[in-house]
LODOVO-605047 format. One record per atom (N, C-alpha, C): y negated, x negated, z negated; residue in three letters. Coordinates in steps of 0.1 Angstrom, whole numbers, plus 2048, in hexadecimal, padded with zeros to 3 digits. Layout:
# LODOVO-605047
YXZALA...
//
This chain:
# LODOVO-605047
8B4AAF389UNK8C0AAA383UNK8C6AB437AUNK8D6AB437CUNK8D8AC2370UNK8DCABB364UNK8DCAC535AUNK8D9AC334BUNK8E3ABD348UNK8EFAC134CUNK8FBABC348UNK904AC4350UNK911AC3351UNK919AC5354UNK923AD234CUNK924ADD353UNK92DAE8349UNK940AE8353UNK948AE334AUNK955AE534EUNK959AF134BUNK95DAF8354UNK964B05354UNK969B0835EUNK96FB16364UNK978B1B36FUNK971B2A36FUNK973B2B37EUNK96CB3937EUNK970B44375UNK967B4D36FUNK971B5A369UNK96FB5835CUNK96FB4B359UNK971B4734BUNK96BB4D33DUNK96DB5533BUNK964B5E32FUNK95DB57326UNK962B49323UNK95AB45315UNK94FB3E31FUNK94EB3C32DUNK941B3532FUNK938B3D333UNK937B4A337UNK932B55338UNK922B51337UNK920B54327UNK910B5631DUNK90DB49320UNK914B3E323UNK912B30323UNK904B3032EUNK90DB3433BUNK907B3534BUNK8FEB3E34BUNK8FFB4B343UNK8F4B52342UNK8E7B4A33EUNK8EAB49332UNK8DAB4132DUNK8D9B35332UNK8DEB2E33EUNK8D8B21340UNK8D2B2834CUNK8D7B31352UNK8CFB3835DUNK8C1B3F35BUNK8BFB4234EUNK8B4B4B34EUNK8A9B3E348UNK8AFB35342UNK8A5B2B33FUNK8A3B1F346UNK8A6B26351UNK8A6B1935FUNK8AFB0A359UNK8BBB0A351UNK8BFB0034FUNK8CAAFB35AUNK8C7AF2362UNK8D3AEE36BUNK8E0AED366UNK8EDAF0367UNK8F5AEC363UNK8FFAEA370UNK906ADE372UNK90FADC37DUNK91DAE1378UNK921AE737FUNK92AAF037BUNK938AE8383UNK944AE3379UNK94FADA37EUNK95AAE337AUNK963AE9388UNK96EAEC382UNK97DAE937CUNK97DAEE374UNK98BAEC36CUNK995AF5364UNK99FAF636DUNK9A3B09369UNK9B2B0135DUNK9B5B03355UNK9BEB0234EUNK9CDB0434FUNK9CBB18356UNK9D7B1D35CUNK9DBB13368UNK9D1B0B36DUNK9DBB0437BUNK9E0AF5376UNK9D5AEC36BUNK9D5AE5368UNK9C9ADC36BUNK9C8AD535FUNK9B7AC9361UNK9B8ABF366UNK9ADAB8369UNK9ADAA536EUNK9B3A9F362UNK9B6A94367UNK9B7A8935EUNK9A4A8635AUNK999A84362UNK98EA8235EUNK989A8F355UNK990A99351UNK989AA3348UNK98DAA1339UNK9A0A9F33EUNK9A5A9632EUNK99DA90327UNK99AA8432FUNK98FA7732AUNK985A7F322UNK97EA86325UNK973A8E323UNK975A9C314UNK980AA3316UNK985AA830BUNK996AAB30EUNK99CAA2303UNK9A5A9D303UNK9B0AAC303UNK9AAAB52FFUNK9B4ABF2FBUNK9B2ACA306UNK9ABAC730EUNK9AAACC31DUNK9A0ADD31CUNK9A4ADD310UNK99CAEA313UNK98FAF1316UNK989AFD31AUNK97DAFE322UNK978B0B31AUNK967B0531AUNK963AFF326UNK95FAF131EUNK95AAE8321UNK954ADB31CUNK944ADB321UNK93AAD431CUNK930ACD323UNK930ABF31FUNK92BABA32BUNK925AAD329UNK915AAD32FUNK90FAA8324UNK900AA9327UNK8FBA99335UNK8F1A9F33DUNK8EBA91342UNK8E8A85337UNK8E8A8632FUNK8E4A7D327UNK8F0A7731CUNK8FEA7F323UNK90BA7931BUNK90EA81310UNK905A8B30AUNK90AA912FEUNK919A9E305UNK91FA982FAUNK92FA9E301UNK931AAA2F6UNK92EAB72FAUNK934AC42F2UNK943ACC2F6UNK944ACE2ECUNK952AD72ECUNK953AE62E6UNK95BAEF2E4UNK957AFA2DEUNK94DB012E7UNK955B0F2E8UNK947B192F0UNK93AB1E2E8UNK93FB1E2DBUNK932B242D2UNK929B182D1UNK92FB0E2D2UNK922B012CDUNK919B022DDUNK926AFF2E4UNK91BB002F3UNK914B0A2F5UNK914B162F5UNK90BB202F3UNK900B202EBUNK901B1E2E3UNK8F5B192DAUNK8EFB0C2DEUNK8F3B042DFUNK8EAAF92E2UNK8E5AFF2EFUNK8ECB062FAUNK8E0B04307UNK8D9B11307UNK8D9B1B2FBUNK8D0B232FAUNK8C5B1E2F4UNK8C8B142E8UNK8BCB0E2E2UNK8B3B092E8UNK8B5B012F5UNK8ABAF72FBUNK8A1B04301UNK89DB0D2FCUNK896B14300UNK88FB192F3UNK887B122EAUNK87FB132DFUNK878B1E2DDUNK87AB272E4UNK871B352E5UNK87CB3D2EAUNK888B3C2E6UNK895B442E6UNK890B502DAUNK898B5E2E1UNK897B682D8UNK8ABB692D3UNK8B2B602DFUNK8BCB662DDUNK8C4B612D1UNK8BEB572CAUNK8C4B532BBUNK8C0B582B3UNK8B6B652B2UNK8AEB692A3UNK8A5B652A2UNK8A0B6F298UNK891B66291UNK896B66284UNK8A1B6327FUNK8A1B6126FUNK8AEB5C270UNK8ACB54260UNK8B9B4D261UNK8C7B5725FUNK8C1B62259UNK8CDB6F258UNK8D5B6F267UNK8C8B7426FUNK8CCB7427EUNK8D7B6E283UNK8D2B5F282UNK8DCB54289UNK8E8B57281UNK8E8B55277UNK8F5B5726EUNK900B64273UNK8F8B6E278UNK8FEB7927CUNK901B7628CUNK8FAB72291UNK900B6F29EUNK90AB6829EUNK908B5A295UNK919B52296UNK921B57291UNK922B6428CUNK92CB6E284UNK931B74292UNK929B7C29AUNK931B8329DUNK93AB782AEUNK92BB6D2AFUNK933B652B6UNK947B5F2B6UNK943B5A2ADUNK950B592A4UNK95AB602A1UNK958B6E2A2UNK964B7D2A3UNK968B7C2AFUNK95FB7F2BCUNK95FB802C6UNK96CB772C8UNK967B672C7UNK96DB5F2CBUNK97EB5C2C5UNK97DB622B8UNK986B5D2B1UNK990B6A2B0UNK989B752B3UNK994B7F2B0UNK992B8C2C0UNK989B8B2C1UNK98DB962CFUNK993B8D2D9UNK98FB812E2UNK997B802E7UNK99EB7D2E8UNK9A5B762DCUNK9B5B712DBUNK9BDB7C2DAUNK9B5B872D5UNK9C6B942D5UNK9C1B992DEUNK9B8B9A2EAUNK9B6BA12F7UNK9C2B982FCUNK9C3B892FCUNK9CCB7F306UNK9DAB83304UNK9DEB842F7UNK9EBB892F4UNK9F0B972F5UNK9E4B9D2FEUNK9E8BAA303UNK9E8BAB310UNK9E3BA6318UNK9E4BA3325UNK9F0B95329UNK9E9B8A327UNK9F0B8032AUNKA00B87330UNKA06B85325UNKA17B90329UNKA16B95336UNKA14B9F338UNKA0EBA8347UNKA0CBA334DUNKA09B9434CUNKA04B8F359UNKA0DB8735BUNKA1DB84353UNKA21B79353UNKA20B6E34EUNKA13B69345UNKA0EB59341UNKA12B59336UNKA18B60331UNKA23B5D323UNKA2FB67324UNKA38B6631DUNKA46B6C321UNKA42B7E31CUNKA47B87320UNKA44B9931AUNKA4FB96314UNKA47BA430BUNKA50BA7302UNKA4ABB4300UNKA50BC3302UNKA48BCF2FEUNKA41BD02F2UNKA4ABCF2E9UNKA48BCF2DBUNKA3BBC62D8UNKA3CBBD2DFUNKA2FBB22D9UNKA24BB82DEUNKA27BBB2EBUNKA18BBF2F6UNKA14BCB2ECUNKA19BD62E6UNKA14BE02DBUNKA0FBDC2D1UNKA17BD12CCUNKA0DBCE2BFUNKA01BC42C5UNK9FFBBD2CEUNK9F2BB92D4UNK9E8BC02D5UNK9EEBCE2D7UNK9E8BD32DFUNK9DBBDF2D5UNK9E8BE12C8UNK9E1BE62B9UNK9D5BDC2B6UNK9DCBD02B6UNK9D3BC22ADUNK9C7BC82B8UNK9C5BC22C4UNK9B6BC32C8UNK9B2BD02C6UNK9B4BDC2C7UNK9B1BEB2C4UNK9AABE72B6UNK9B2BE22AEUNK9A9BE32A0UNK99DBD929EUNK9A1BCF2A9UNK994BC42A7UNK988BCC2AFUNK989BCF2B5UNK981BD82BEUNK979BE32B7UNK982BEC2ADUNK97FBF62A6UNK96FBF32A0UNK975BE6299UNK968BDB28BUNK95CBE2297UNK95DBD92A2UNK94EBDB2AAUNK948BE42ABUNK957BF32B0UNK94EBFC2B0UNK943C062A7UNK950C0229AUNK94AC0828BUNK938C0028AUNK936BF7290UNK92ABE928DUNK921BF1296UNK927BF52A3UNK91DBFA2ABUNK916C082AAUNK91CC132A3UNK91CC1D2A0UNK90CC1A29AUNK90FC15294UNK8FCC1528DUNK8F0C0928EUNK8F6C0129AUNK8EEBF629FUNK8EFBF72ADUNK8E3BF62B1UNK8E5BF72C0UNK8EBBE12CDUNK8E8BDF2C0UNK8ECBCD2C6UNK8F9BC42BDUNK8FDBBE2B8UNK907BB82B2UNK8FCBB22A8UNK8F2BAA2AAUNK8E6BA529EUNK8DBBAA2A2UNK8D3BB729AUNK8C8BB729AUNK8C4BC32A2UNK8B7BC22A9UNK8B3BCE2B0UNK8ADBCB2C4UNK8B3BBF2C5UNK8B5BB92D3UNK8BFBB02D8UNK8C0BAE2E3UNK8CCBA52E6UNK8C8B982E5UNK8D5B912DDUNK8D5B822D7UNK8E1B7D2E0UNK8E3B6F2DFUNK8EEB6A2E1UNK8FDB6D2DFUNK8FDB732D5UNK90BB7F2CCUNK90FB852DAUNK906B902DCUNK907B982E6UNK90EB952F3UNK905B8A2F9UNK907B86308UNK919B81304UNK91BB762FAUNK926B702FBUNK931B7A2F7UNK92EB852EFUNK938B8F2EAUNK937B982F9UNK932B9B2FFUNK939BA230BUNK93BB9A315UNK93BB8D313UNK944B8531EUNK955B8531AUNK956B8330CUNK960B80308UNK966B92309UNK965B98307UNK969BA7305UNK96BBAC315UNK966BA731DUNK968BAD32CUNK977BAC331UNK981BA032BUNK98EBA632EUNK994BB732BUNK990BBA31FUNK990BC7322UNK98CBD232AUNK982BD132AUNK97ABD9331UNK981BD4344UNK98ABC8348UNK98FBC4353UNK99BBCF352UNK9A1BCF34AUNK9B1BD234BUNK9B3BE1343UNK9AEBE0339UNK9B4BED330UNK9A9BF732DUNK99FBF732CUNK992BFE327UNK98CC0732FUNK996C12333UNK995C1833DUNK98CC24337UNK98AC33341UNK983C3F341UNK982C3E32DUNK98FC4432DUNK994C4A31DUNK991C43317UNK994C35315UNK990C2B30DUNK983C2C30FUNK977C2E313UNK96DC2B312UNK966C3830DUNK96BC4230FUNK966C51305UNK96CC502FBUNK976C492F0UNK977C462E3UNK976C3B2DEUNK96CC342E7UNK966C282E3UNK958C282E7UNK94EC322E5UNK93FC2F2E9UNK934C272E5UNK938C232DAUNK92DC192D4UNK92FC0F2D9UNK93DC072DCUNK941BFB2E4UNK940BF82F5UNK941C092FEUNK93FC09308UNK931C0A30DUNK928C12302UNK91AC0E302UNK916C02301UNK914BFA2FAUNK911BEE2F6UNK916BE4302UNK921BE7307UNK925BDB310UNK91FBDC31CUNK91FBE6321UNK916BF132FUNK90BBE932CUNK900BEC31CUNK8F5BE5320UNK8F2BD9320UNK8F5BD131AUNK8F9BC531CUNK8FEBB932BUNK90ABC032CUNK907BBE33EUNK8FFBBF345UNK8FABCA345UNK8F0BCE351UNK8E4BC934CUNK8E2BBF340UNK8D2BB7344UNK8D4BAE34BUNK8C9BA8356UNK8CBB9F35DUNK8CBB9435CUNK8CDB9234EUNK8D2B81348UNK8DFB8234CUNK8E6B8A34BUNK8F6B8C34AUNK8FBB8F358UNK8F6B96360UNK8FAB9A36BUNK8F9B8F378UNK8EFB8B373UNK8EAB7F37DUNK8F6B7337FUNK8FDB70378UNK909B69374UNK914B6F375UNK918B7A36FUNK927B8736DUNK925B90378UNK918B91383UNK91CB9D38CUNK91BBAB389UNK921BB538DUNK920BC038EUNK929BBF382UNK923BCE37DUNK931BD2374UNK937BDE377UNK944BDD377UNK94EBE737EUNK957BF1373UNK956BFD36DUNK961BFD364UNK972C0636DUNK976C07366UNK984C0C36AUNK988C18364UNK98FC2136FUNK995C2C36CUNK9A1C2E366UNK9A9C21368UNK9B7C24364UNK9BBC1735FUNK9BFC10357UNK9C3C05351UNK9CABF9360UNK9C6BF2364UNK9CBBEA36CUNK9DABE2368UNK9DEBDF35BUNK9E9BD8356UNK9E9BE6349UNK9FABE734CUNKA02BF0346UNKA0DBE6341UNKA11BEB337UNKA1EBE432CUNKA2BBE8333UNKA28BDF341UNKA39BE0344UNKA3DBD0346UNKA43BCA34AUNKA49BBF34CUNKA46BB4358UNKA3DBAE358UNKA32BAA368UNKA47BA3371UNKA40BA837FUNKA4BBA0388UNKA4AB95385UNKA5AB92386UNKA5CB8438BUNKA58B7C393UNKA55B6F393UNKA4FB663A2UNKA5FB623A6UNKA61B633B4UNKA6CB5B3B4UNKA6BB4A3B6UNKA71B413B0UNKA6DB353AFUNKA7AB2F3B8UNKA78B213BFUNKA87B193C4UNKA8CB103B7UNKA96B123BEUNKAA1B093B8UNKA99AFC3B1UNKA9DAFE3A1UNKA9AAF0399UNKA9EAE33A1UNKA98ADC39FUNKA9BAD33A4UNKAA4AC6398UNKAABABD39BUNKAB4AB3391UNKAA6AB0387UNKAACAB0379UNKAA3AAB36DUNKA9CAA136CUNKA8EA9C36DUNKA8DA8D36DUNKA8EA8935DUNKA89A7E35BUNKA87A77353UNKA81A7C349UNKA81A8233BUNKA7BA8A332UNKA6BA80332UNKA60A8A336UNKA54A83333UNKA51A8A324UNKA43A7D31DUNKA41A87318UNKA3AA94317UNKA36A9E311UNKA2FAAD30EUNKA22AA7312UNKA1FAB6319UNKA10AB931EUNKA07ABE310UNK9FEABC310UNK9F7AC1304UNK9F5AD3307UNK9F2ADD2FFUNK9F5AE3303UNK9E4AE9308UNK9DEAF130BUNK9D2AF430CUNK9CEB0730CUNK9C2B08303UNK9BFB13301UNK9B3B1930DUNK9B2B23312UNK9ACB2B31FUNK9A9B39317UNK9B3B43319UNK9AFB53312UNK9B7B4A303UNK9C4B4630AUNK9CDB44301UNK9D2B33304UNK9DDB332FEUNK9E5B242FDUNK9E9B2330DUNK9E9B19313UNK9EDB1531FUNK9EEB0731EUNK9F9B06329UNK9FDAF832CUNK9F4AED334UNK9F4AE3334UNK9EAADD33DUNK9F2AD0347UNK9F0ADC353UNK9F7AD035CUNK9EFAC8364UNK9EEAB8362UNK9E7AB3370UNK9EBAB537CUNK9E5AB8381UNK9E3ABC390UNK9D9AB6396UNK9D6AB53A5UNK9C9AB43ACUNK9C1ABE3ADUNK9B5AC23B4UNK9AEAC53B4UNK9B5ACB3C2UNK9AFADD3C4UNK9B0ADE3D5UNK9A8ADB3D9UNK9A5AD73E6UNK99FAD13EFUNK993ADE3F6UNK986AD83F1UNK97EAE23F7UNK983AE440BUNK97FAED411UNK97FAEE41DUNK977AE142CUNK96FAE0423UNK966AD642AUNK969ACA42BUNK977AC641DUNK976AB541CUNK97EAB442EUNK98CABD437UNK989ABB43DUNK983AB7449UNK979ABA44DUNK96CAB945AUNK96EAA9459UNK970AA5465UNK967A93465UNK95CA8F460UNK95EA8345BUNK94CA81455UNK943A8145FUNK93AA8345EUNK929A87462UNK924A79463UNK91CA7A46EUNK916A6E474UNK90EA70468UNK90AA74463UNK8F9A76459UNK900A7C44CUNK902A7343BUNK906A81436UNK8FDA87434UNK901A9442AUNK8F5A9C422UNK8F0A9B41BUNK8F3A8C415UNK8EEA87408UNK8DEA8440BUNK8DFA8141AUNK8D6A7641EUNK8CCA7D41FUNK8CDA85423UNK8C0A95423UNK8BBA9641BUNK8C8A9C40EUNK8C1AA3402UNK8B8A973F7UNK8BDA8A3FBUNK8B5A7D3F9UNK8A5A7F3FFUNK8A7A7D410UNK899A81416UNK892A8B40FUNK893A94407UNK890AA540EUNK888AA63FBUNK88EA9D3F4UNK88BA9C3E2UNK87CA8D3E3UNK881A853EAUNK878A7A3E9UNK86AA773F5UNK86EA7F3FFUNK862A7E404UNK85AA92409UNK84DA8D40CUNK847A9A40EUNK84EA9F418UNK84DAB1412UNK857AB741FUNK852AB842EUNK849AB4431UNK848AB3441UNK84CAA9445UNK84BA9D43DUNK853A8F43FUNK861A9043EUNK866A95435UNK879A98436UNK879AA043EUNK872AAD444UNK87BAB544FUNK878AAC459UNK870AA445EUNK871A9C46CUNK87BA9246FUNK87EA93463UNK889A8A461UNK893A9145FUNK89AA9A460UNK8A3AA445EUNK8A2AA846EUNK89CAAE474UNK89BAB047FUNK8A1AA6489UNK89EA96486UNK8A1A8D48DUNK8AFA8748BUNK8B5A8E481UNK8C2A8447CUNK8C9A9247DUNK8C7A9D47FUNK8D1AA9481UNK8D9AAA489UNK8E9AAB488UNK8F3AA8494UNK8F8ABA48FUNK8F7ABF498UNK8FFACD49AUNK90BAD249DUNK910AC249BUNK91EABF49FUNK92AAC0494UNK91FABB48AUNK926ABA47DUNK922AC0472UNK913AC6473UNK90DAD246DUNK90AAE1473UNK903AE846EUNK904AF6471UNK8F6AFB468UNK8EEB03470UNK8E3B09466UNK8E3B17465UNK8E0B1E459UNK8E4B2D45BUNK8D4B34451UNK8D1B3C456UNK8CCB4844CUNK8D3B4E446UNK8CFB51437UNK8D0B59430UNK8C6B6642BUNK8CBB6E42CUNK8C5B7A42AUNK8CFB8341EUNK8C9B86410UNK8CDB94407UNK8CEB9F40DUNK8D8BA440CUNK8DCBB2410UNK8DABBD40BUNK8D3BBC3FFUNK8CFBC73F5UNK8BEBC43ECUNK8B7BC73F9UNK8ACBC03F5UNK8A7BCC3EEUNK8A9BD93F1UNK8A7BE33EEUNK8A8BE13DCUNK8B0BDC3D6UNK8B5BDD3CBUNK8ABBD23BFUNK8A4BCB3C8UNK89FBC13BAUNK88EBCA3B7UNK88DBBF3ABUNK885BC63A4UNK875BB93A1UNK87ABB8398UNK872BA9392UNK876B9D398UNK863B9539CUNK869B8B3A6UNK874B8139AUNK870B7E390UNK875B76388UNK884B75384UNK88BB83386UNK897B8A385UNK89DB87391UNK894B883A4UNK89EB863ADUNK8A0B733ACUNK894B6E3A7UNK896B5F3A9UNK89FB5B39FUNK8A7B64396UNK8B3B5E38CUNK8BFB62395UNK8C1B6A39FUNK8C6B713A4UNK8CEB643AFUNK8C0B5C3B3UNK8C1B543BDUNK8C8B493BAUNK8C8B453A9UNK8CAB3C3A1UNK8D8B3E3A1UNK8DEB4739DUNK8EAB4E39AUNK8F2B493A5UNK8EEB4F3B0UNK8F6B4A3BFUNK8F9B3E3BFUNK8EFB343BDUNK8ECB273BCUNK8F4B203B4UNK8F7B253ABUNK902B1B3A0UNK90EB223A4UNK911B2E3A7UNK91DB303AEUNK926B293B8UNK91BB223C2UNK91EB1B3CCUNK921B0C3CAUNK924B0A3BEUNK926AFC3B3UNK930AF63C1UNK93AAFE3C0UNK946AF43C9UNK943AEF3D4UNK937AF53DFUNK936AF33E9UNK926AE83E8UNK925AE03DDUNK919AD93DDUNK917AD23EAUNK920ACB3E6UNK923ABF3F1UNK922ABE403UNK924ACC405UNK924AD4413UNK918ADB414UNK911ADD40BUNK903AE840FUNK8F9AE140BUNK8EEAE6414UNK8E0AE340DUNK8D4AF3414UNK8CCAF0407UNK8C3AFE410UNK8BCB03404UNK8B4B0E40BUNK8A9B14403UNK8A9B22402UNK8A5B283F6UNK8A3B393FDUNK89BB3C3F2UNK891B473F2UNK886B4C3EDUNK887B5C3EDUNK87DB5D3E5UNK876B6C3E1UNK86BB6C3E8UNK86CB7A3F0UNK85DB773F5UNK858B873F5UNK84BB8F3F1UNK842B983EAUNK847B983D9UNK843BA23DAUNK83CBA63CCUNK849BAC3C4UNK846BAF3B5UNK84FBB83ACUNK851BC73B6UNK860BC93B5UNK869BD53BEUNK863BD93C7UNK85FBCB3CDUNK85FBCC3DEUNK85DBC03E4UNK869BBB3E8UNK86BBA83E4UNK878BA73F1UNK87ABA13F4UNK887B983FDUNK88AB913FCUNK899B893FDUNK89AB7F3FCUNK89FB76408UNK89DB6D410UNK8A2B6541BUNK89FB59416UNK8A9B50423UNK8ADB4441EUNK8B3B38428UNK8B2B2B42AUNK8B9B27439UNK8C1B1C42DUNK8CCB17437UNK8D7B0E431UNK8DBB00437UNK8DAAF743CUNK8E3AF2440UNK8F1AEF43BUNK8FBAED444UNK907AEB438UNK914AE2445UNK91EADF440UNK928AD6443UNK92FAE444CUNK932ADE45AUNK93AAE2466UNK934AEF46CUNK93AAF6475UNK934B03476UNK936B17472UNK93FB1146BUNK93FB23465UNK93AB23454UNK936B2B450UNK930B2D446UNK938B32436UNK943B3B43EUNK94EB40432UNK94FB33429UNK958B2742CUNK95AB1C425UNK954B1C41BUNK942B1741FUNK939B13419UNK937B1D40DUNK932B2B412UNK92CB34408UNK935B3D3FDUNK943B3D407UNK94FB49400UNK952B413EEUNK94FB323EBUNK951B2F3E4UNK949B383D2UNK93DB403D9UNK934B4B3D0UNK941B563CFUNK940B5D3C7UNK943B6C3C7UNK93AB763CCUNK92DB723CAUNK927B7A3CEUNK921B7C3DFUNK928B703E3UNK923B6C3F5UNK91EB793FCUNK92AB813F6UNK92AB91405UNK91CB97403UNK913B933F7UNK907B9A3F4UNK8FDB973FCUNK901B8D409UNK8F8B84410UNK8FAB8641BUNK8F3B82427UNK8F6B84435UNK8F1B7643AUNK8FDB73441UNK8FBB6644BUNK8FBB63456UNK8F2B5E45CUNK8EAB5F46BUNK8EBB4E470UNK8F7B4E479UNK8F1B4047EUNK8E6B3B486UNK8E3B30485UNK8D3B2D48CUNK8D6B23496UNK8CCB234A0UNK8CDB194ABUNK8C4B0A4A9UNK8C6B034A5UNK8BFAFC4A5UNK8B8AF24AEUNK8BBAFC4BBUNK8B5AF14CBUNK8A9B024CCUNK8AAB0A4C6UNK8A5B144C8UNK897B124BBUNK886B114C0UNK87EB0F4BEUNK878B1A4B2UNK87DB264B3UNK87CB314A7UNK882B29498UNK893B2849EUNK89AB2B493UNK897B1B48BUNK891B14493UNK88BB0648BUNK87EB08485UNK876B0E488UNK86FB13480UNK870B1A474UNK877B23472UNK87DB2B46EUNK884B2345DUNK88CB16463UNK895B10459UNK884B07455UNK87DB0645AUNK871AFB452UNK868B0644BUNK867B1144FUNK85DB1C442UNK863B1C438UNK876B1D437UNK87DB2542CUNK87BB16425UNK87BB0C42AUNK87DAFB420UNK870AF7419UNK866AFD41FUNK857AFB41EUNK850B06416UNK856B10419UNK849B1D40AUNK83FB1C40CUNK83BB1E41BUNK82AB1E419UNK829B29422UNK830B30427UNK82CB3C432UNK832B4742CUNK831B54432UNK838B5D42EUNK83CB66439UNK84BB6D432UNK854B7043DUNK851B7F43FUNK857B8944CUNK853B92451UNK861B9B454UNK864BA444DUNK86DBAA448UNK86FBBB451UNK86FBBF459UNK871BCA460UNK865BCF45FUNK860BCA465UNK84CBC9469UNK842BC545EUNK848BC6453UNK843BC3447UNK840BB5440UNK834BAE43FUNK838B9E438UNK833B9D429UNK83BB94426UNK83EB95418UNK83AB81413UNK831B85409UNK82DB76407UNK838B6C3FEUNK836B603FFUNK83FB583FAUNK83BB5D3EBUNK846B5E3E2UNK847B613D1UNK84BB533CBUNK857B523CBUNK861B463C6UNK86BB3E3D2UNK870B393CDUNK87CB333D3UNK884B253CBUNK890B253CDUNK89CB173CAUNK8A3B113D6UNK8A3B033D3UNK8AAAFB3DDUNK8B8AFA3D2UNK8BFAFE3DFUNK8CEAF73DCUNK8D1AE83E1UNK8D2ADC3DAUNK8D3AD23E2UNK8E0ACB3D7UNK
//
């Protein structure tokens, strides 16, 4: 069962350190989207009235708001956390620089992009002085980093992870070659930071830029149709905060790909019910028996960079990461995948069943999907049934270009 529930939209910077640290402390969190720029449910209102993100609601009803509180609370549930400090100085310094981050880098990063992009009206003049304001908020850090190698202390804390979530709009758009040779203490620090695999496991690769992607000219126009006659003045949308102020329009939800497909003689519920409550030789005979191929599809999964992992513990966050990515496609997938040998020399494979027969639908919902290779399986074919009961079962071990590799770890997605 997950811990609670984290509302956000992909990309979202302030949920960042949130997803990090529920990932590395195995904390489930069901991940519900709600992008602001398109507009929220009416059931998210209910929940925080002023729409903005991200929110939790815990399994247990406890309802949070604010990114720093949530961050902290689901770093806490891990009592043997290093990333709050060992002193109360510590903590104190972390919700210091938490609190800048939040309060002053990215609001004048938004008011220097936003424009550019069209989500607030340009204005040259303004985009310059935006554009000073965050240069000088930026400056503070680097003067801070010059003689500290972390934001509090002499390791990475919570400060850290959430300060280079929030700061990566730059480093997206403007923080290019130049900018980063007269900014070294900031370009160091963010580099390392990223690249631990608390951070990456959740944020991906990190990419920087040669040339500034948004330049201070005036974004195109959309062409729009003809207004339509004035209705009836309603009243005002509340307004809602994202990098910056936004409007909050109800809208629906898009429609995953899958709601489509006809219902399924059998759903998936009924499995992932089977497959939790009784022993797994008893659920796969039973899975075996109720599987229509008509309306499902089974596929392997295989990592495409197996060459690259290191620590089994590191690729099974790795696995984790995929896993909560694939939040949107709950309802349509079910499946397993594992680590199998030892530290930097490990694999990862994996079988799925999922809703209809192509895979894109199901998986493209990750960012990270292309890191994966997908193999459909026959399921009248006596191998590839076998094959889906080792990956569900973790008791055998798989055999890799002549090489076999014993079971390490593994997660069910269900």
């Amino acid at each position: 069962m997950a811990f609670g529930k984290l509302y956000t939209c992909e990309g979202n910077p302030r949920s960042t350190a949130i997803q990090a640290v529920a990932l590395a402390n195995n904390i489930e969190l069901e991940i519900v989207n709600e992008d602001p720029k398109v507009g929220v449910s009416k059931e998210y209102l209910s929940t925080n009235p002023l729409g903005k993100i991200p929110a939790f609601v815990g399994a247990d009803g406890f309802v949070l708001s604010e990114c720093i509180a949530i961050a902290i609370y689901i770093t806490s549930q891990n009592e043997k956390t290093t990333l709050l400090g060992k002193t109360k100085q510590d903590y104190a310094t972390i919700l210091k620089w938490m609190s800048y981050f939040n309060a002053e880098v990215l609001p004048s990063l938004g008011s220097w992009f936003q424009p550019l992009q069209g989500r607030i009206p340009y204005n040259k003049k303004s985009v310059e002085e935006a554009q000073a304001k965050a240069l000088k908020v930026v400056s503070v850090i680097e003067a801070h980093l010059a003689n500290n190698t972390y934001l509090a202390g002499e390791r990475i804390t919570l400060a850290d992870l959430f300060g280079t979530a929030l700061i990566s709009r730059g480093f997206q758009y403007f923080f290019d070659k130049a900018w980063r040779a007269e900014y070294p203490n900031v370009t160091r620090w963010y580099e390392t930071v990223y690249n631990q695999p608390i951070y990456t496991n959740v944020a991906g690769k990190l990419n920087f830029i040669d040339e500034p992607t948004l330049k201070n000219v005036a974004p195109k126009k959309v062409e729009t149709a003809p207004k339509a006659p004035k209705a009836a003045a309603k009243p005002k949308a509340k307004a809602v905060e994202e990098d910056d102020e936004e409007p909050v329009v109800e809208v629906p939800k898009a429609k995953h790909a899958c709601e489509s497909l006809a219902k399924p003689t059998v759903p998936i519920d009924e499995w992932k019910r089977q497959y939790s409550n009784l022993d797994t030789p008893v659920a796969l005979k039973w899975f075996w028996e109720n599987y229509n191929p008509e309306d499902y599809s089974l596929w392997a999964v295989d990592y495409k960079y197996n060459d690259e992992l290191t620590q089994v513990f590191m690729t099974s966050n790795l696995i984790g990461g995929f896993f909560t990515r694939l939040e949107a496609s709950r309802k349509y997938i079910f499946g397993c995948a594992s680590v199998y040998g030892t530290a930097n020399d490990s694999v990862i494979k994996g079988a799925f069943v999922i809703r209809g027969q192509d895979a894109f639908p199901c998986f493209d919902v990750a960012p990270d999907y292309e890191s994966y290779q997908f193999t459909k399986l026959d399921a009248s074919k006596p191998e590839d049934r076998e094959f889906v009961n080792e990956q569900w079962t973790w008791e055998k071990p798989v055999v890799v270009n002549g090489k076999e590799y014993p079971w390490a770890d593994g997660k069910v997605f269900k």
